[in-house]
C-alpha positions as CSV (number, residue, x, y, z in Angstrom):
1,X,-191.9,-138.5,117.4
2,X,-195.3,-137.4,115.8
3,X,-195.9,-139.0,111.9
4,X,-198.3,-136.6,111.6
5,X,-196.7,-132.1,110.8
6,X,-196.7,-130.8,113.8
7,X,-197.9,-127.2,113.9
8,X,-198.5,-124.5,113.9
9,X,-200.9,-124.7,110.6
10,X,-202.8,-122.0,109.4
11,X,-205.9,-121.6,107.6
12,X,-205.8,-119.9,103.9
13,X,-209.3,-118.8,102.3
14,X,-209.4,-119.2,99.0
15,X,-207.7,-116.3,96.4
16,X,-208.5,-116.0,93.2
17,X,-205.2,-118.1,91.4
18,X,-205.9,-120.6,94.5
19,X,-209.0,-120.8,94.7
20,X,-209.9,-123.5,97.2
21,X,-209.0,-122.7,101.1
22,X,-205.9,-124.1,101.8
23,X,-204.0,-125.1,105.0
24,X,-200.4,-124.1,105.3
25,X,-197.3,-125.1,107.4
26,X,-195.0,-121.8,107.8
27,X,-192.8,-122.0,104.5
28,X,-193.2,-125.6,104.1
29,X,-195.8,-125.4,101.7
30,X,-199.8,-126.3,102.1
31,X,-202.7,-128.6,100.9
32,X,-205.9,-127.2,99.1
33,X,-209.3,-128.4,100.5
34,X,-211.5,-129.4,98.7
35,X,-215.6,-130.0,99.7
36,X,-218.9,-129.4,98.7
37,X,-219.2,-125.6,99.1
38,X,-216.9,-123.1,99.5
39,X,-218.2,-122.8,103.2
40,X,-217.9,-126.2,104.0
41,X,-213.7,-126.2,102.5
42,X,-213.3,-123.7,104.6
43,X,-214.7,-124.9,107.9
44,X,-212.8,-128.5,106.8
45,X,-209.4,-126.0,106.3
46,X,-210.0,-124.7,109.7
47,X,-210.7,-127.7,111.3
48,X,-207.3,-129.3,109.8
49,X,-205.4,-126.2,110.7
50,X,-205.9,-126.6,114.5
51,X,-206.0,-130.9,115.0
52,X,-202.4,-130.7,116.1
53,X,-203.4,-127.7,118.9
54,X,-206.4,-129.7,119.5
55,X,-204.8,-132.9,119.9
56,X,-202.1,-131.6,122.2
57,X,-205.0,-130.0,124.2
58,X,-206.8,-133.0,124.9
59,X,-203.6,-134.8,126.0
60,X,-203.1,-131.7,128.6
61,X,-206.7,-132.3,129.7
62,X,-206.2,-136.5,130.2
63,X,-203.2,-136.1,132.3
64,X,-204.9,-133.0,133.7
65,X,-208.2,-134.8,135.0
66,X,-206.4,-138.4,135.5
67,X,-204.1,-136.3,138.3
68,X,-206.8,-134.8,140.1
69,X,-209.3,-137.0,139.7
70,X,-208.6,-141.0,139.3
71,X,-212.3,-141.8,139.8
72,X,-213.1,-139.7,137.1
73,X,-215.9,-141.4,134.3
74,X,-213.5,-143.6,132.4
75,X,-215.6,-144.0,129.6
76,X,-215.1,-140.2,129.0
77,X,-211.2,-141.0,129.6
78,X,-211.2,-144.2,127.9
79,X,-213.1,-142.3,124.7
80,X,-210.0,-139.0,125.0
81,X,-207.5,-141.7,125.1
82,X,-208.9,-143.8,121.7
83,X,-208.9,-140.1,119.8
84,X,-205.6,-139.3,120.6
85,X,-204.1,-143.0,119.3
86,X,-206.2,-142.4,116.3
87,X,-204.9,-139.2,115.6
88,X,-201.3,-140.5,116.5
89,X,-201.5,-143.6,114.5
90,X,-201.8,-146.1,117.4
């Protein structure tokens, strides 16, 4: 089982009585994001919203490639496969 929310997170721009973007999970509540600019919270609030599509993506792509294609450039495999036990806390 994941440590990490899973998703589906969305993205929240900034409102006047919140006025940082925000990232939410469904009813469960949300995170504000803070940065230097406005622009760069909300790319950062975007980018948070999708990591667990994202990381469940590049797991589909690993098994994806290792099936077809064993001989495939391990350092690109070997690089996939350090992201995703970063992200999962391996």
């Amino acid at each position: 089982m994941p440590k990490y929310t899973p998703g589906p997170w969305s993205f929240q721009p900034g409102q006047n009585n919140w006025p940082h973007p925000s990232v939410w999970r469904g009813n469960e509540g949300g995170f504000q994001v803070l940065g230097t600019s406005r622009e760069r919270s909300e790319a950062d609030a975007r980018l948070i919203a999708a990591a667990p599509d994202l990381l469940e993506s590049l797991k589909d792509v690993v098994a994806v490639v290792q099936e077809r294609d064993p001989g495939f450039d391990a350092d690109v495999l070997r690089t996939a496969r350090a992201v995703i036990a970063r992200a999962e806390g391996r």
